[in-house]
Gaussian input, Z-matrix of N, CA and C with variables (Angstrom, degrees):
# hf/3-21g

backbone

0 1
 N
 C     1     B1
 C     2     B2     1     A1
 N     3     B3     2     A2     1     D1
 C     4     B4     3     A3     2     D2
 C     5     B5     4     A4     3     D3
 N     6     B6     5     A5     4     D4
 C     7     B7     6     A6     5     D5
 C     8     B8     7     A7     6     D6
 N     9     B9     8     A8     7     D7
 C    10    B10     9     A9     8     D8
 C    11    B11    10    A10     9     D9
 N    12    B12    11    A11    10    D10
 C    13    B13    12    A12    11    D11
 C    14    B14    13    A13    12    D12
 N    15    B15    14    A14    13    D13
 C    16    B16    15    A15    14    D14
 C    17    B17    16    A16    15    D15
 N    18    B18    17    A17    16    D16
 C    19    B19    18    A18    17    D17
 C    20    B20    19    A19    18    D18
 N    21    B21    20    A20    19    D19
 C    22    B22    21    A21    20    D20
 C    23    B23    22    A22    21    D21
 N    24    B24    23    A23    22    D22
 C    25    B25    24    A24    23    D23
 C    26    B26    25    A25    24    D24
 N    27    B27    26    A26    25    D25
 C    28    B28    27    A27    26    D26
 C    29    B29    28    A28    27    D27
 N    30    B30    29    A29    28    D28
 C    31    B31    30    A30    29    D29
 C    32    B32    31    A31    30    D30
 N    33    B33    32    A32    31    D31
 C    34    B34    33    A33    32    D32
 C    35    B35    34    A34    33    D33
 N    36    B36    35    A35    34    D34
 C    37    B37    36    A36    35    D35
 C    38    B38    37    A37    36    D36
 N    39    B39    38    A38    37    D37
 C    40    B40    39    A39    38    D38
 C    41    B41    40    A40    39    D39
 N    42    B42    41    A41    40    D40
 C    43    B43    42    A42    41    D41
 C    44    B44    43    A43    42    D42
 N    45    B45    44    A44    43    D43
 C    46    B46    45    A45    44    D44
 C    47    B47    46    A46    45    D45
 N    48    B48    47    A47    46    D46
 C    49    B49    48    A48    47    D47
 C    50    B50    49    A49    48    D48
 N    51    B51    50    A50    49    D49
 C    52    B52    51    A51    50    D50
 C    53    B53    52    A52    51    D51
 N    54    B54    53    A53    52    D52
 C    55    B55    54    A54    53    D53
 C    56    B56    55    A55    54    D54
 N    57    B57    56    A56    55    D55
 C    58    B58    57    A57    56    D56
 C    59    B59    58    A58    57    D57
 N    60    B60    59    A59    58    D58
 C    61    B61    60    A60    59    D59
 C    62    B62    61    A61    60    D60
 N    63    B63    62    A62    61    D61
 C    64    B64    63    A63    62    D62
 C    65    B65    64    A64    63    D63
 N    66    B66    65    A65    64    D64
 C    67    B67    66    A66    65    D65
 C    68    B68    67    A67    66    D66
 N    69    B69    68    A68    67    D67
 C    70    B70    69    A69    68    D68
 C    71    B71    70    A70    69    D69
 N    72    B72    71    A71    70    D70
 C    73    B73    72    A72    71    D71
 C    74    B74    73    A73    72    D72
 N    75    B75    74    A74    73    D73
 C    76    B76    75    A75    74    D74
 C    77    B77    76    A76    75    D75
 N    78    B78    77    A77    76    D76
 C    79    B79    78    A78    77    D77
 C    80    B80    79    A79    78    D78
 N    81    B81    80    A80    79    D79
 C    82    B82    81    A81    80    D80
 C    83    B83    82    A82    81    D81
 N    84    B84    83    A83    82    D82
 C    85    B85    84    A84    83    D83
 C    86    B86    85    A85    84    D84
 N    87    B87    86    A86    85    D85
 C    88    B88    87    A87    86    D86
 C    89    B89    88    A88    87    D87
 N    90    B90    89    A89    88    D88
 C    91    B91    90    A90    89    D89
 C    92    B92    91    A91    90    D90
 N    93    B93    92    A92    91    D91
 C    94    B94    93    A93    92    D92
 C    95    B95    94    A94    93    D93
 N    96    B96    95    A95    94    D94
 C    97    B97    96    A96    95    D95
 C    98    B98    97    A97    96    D96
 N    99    B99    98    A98    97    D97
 C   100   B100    99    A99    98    D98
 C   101   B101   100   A100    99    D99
 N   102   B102   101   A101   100   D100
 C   103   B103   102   A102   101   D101
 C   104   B104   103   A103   102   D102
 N   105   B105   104   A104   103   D103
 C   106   B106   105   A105   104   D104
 C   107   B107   106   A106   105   D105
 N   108   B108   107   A107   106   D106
 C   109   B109   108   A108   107   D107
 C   110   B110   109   A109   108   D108
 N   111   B111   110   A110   109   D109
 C   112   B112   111   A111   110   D110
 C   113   B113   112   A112   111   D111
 N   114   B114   113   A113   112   D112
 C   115   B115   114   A114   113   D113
 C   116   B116   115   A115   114   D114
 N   117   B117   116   A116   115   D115
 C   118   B118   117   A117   116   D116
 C   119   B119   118   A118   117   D117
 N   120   B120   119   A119   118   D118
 C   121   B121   120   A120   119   D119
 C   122   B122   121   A121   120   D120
 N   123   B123   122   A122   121   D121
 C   124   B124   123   A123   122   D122
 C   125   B125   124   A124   123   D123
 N   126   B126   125   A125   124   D124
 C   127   B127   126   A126   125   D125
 C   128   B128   127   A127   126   D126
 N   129   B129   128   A128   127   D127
 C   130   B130   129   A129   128   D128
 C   131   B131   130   A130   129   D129
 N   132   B132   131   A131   130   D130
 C   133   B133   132   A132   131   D131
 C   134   B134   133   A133   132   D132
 N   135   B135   134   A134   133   D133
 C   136   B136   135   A135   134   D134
 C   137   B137   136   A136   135   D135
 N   138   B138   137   A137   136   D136
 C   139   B139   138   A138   137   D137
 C   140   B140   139   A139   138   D138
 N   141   B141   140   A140   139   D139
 C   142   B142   141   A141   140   D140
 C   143   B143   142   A142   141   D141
 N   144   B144   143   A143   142   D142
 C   145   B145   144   A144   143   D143
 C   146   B146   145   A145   144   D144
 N   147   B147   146   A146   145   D145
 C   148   B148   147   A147   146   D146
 C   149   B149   148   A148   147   D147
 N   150   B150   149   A149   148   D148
 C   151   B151   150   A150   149   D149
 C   152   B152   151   A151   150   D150
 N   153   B153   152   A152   151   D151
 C   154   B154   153   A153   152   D152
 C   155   B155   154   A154   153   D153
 N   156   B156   155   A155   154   D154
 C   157   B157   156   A156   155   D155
 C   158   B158   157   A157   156   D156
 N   159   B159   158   A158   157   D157
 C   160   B160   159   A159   158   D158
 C   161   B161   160   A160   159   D159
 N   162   B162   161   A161   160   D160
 C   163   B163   162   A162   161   D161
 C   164   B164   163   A163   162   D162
 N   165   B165   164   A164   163   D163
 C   166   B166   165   A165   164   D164
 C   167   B167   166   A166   165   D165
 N   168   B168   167   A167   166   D166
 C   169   B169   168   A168   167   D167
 C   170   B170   169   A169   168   D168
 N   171   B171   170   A170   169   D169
 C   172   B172   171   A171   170   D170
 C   173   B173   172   A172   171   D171
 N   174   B174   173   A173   172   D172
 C   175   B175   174   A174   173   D173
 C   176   B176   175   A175   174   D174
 N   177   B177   176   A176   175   D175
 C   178   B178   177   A177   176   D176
 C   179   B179   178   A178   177   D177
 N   180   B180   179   A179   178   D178
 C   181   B181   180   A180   179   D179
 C   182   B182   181   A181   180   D180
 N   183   B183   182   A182   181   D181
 C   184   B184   183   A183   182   D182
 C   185   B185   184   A184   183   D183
 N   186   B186   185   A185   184   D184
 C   187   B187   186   A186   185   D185
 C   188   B188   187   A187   186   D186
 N   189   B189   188   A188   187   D187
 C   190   B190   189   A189   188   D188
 C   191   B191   190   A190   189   D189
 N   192   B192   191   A191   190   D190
 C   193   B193   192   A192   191   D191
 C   194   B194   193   A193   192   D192
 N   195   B195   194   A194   193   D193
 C   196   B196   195   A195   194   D194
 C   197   B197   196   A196   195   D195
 N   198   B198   197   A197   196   D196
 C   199   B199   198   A198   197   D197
 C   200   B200   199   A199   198   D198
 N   201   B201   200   A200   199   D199
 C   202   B202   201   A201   200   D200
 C   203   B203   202   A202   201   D201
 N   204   B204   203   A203   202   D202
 C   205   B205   204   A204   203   D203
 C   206   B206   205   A205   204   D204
 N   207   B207   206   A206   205   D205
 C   208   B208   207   A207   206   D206
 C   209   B209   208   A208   207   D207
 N   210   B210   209   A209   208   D208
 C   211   B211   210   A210   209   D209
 C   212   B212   211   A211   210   D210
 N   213   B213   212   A212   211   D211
 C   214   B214   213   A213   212   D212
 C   215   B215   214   A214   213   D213
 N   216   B216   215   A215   214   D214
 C   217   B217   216   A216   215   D215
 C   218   B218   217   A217   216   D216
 N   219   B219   218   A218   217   D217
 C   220   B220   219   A219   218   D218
 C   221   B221   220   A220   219   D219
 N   222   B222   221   A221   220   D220
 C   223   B223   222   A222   221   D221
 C   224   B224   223   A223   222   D222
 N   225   B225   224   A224   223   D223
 C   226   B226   225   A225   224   D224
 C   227   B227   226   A226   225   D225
 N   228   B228   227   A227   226   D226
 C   229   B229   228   A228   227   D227
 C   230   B230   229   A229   228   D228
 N   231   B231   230   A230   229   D229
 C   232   B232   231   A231   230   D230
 C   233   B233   232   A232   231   D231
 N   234   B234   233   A233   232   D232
 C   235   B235   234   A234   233   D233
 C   236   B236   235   A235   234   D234
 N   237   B237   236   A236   235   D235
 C   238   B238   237   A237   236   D236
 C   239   B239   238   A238   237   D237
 N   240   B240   239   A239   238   D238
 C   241   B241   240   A240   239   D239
 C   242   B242   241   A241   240   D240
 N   243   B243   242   A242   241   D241
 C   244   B244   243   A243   242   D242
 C   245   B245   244   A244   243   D243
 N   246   B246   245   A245   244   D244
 C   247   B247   246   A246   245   D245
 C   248   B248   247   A247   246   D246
 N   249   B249   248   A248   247   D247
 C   250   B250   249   A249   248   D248
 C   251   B251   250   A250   249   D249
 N   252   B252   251   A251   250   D250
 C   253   B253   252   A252   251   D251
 C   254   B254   253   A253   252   D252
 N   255   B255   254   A254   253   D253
 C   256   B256   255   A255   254   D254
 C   257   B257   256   A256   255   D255
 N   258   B258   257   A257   256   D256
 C   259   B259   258   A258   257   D257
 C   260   B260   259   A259   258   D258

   B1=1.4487
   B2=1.5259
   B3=1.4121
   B4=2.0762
   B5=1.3992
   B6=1.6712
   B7=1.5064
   B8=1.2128
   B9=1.5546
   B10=2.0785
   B11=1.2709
   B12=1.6999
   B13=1.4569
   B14=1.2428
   B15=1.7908
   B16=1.3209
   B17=1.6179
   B18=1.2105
   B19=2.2187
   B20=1.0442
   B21=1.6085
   B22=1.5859
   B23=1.7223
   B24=1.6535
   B25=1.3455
   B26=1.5279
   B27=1.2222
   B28=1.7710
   B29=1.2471
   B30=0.8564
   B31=2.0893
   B32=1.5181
   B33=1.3360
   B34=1.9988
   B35=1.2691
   B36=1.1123
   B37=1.5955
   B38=1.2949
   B39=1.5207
   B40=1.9481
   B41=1.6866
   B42=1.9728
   B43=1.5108
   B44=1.1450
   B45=1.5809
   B46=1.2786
   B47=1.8784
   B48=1.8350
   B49=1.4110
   B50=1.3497
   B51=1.3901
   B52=1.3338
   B53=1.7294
   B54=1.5156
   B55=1.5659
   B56=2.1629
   B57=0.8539
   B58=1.5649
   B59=1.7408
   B60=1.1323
   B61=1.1991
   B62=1.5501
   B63=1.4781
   B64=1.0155
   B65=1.8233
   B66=1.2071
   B67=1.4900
   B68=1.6130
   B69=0.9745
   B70=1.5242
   B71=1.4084
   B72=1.3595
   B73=1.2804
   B74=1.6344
   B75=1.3639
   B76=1.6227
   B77=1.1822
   B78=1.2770
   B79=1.7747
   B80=1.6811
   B81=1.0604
   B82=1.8924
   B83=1.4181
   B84=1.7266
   B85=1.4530
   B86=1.5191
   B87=1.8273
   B88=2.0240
   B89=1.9755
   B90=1.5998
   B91=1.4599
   B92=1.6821
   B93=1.1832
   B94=1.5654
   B95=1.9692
   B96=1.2538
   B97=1.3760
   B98=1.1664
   B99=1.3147
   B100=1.6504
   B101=1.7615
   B102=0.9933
   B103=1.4895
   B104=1.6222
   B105=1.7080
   B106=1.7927
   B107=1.5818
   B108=1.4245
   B109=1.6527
   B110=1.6291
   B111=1.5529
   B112=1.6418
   B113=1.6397
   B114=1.3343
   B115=1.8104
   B116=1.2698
   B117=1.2647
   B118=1.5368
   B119=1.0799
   B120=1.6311
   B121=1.7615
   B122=1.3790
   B123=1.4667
   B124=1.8044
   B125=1.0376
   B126=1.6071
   B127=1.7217
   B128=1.0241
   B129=1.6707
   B130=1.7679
   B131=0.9863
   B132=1.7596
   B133=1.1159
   B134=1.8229
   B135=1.2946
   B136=1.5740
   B137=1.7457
   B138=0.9919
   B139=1.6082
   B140=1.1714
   B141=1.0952
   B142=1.4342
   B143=1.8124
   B144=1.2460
   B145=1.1773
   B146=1.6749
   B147=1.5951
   B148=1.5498
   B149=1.6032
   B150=1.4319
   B151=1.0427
   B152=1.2972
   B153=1.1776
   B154=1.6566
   B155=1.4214
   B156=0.7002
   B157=2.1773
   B158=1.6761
   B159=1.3272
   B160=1.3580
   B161=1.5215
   B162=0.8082
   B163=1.5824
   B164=1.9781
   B165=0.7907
   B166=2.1106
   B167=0.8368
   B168=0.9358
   B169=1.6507
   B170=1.3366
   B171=1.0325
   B172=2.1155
   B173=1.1044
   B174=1.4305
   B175=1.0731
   B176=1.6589
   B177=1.2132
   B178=1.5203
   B179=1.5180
   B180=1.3320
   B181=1.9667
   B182=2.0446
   B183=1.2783
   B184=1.9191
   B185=1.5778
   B186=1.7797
   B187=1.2032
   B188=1.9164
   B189=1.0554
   B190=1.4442
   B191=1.5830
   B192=0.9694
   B193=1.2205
   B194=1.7825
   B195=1.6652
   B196=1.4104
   B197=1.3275
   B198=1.3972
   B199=1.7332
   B200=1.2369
   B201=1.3931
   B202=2.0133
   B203=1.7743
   B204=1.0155
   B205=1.5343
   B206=1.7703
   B207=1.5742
   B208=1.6278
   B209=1.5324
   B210=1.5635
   B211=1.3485
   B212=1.6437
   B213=1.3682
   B214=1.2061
   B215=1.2861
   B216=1.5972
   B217=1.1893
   B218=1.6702
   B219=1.3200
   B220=1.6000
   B221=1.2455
   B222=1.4102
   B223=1.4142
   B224=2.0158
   B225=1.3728
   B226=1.2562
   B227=0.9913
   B228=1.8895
   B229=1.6045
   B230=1.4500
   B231=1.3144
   B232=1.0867
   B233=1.8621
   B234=1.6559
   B235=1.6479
   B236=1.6655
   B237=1.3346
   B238=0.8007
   B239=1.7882
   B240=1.4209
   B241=1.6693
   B242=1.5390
   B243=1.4709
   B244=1.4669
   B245=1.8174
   B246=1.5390
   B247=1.6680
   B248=1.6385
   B249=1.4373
   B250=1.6692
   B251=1.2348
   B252=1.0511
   B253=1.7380
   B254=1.4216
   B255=1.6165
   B256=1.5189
   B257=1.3347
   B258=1.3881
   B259=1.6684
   B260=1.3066
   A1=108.51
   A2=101.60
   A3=107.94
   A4=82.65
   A5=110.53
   A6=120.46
   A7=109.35
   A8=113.76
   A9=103.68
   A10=91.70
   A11=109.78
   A12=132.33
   A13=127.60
   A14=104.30
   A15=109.02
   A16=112.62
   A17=127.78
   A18=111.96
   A19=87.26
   A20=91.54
   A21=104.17
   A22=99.83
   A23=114.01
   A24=114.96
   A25=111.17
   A26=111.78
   A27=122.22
   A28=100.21
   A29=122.63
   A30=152.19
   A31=102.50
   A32=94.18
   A33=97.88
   A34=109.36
   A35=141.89
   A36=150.80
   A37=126.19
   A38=112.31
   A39=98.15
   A40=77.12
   A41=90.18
   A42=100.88
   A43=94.01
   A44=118.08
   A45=113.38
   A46=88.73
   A47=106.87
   A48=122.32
   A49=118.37
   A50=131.99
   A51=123.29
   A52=93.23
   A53=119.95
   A54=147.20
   A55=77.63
   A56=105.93
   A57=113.79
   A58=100.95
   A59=113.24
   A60=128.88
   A61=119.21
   A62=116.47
   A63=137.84
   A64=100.22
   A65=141.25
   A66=109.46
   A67=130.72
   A68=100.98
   A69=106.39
   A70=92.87
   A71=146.60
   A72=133.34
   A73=117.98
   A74=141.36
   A75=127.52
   A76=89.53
   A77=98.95
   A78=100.97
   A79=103.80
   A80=134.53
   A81=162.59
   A82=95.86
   A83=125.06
   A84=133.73
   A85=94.52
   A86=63.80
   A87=96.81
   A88=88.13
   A89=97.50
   A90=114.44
   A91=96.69
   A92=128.54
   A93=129.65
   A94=100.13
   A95=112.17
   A96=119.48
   A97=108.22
   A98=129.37
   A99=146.46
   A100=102.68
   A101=107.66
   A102=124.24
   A103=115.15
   A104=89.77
   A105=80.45
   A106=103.76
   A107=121.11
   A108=135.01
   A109=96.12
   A110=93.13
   A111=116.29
   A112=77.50
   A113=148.44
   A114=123.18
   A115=119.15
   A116=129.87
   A117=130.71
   A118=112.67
   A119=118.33
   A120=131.83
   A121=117.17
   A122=100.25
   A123=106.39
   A124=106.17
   A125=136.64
   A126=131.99
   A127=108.68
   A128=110.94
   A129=116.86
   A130=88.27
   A131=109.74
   A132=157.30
   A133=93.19
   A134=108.70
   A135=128.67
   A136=95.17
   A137=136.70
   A138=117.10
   A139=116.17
   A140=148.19
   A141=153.80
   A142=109.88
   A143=109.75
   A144=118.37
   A145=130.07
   A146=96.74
   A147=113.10
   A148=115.17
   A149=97.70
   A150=107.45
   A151=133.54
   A152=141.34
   A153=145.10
   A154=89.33
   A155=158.99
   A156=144.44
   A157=121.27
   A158=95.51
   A159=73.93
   A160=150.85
   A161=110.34
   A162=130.09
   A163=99.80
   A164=127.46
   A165=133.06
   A166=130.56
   A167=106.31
   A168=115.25
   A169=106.18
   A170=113.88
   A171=134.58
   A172=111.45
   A173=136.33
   A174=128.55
   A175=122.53
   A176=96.47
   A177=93.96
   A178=123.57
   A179=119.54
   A180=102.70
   A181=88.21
   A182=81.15
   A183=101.91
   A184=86.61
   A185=95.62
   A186=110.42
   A187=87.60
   A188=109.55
   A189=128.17
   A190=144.53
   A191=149.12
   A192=130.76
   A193=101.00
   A194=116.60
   A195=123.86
   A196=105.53
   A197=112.83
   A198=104.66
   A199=121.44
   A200=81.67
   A201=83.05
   A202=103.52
   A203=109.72
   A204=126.81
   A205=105.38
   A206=97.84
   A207=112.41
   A208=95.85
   A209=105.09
   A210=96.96
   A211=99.26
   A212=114.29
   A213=109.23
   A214=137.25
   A215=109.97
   A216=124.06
   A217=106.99
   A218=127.25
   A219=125.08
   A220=108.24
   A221=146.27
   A222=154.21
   A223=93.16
   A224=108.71
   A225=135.03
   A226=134.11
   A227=145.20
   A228=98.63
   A229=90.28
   A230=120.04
   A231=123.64
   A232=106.49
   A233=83.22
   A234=97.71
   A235=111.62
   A236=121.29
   A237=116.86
   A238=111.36
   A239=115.25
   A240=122.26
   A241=99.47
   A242=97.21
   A243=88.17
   A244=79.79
   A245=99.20
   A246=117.84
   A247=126.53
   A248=123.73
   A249=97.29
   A250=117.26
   A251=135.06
   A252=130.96
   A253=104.00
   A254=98.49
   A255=109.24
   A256=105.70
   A257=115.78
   A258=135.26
   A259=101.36
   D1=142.58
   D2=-176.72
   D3=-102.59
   D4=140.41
   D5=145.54
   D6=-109.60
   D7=116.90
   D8=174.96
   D9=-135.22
   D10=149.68
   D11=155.59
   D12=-77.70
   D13=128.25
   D14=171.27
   D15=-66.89
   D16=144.51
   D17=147.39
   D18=-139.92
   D19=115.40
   D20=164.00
   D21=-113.72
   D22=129.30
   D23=157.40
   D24=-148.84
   D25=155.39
   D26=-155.74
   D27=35.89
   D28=83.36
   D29=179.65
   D30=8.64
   D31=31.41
   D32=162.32
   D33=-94.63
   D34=153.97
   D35=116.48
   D36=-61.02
   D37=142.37
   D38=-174.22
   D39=-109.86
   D40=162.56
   D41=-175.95
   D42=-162.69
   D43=132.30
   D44=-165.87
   D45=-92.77
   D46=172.84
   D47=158.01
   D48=-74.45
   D49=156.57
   D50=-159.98
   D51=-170.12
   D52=97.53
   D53=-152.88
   D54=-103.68
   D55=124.84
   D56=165.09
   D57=-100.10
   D58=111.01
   D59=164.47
   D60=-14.83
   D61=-92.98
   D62=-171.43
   D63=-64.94
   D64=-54.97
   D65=165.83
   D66=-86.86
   D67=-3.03
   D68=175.56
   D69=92.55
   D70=3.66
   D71=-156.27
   D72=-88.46
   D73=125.71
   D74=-160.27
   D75=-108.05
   D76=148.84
   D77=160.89
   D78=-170.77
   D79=137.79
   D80=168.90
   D81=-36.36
   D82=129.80
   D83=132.41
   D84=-147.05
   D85=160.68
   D86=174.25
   D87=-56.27
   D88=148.94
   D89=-167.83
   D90=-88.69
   D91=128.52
   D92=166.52
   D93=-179.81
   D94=-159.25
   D95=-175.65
   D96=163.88
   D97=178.59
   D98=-152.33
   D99=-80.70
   D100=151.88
   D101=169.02
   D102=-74.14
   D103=114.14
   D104=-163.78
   D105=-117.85
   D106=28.10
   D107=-161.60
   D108=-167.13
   D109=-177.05
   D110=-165.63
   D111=-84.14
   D112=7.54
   D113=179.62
   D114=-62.45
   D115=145.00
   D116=148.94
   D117=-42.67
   D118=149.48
   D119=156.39
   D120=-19.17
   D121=-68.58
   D122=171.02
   D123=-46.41
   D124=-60.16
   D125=-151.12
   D126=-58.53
   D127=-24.78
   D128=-158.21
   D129=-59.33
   D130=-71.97
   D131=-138.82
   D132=-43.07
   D133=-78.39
   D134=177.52
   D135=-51.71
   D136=-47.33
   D137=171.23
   D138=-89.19
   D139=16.35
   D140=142.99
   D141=-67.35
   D142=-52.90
   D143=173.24
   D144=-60.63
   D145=-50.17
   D146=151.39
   D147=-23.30
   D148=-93.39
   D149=177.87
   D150=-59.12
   D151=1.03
   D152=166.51
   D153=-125.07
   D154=-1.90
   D155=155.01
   D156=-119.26
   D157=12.73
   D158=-162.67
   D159=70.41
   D160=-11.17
   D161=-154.85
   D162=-97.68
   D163=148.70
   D164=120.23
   D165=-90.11
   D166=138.53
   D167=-161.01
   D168=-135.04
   D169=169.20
   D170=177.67
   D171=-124.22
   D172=100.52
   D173=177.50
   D174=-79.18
   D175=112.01
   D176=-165.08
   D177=-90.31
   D178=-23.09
   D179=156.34
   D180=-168.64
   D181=169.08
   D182=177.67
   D183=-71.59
   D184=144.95
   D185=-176.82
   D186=-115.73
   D187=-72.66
   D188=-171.01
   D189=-119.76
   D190=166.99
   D191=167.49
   D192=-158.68
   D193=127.05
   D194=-172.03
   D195=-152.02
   D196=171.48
   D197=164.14
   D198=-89.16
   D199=176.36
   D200=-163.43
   D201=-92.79
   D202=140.22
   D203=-160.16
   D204=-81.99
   D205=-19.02
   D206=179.63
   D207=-72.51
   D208=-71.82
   D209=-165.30
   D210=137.63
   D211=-18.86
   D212=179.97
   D213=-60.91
   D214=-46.54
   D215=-178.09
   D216=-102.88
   D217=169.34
   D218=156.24
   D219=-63.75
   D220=-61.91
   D221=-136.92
   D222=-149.24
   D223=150.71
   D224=140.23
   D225=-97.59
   D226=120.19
   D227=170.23
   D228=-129.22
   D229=161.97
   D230=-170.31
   D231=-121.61
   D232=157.46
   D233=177.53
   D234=-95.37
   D235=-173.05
   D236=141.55
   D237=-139.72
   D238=137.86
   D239=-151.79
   D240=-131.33
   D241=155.14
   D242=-173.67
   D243=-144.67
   D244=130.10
   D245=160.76
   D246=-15.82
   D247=78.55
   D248=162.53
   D249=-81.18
   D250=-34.08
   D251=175.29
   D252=-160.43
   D253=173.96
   D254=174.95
   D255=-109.12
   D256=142.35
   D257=177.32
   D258=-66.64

């Protein structure tokens, strides 16, 4: 399972770049990743983000949950997070 955070503010979304190794191929997602400890969804969620944006964040409620269009994971579900500061 992927947990990633939305931040949407002034009707942008941030999305990090994401270079796939083995084809060279780039392409944009919301920043998050798999549960790799005893954390909650949220904890991921807020250290997933941490760590690839810089950012803290608050995750403020479940937005969604679908499959992943990559192929990587079974399910995605997503947050939606809103900025407390920058690291």
């Amino acid at each position: 399972m992927r947990f990633q955070g939305a931040i949407v503010e002034a009707d942008c979304i941030l999305l990090i770049r994401f270079r796939d190794p083995v084809t060279k191929r780039s392409f944009r997602l919301i920043p998050g990743g798999g549960i790799e400890s005893d954390e909650t969804e949220e904890e991921r969620v807020a250290h997933e983000l941490r760590e690839e944006t810089n950012l803290e964040v608050k995750v403020e409620r479940f937005l969604l949950e679908q499959g992943d269009p990559a192929g990587f994971y079974p399910r995605v579900e997503t947050y939606l997070c809103r900025v407390k500061s920058r690291i």
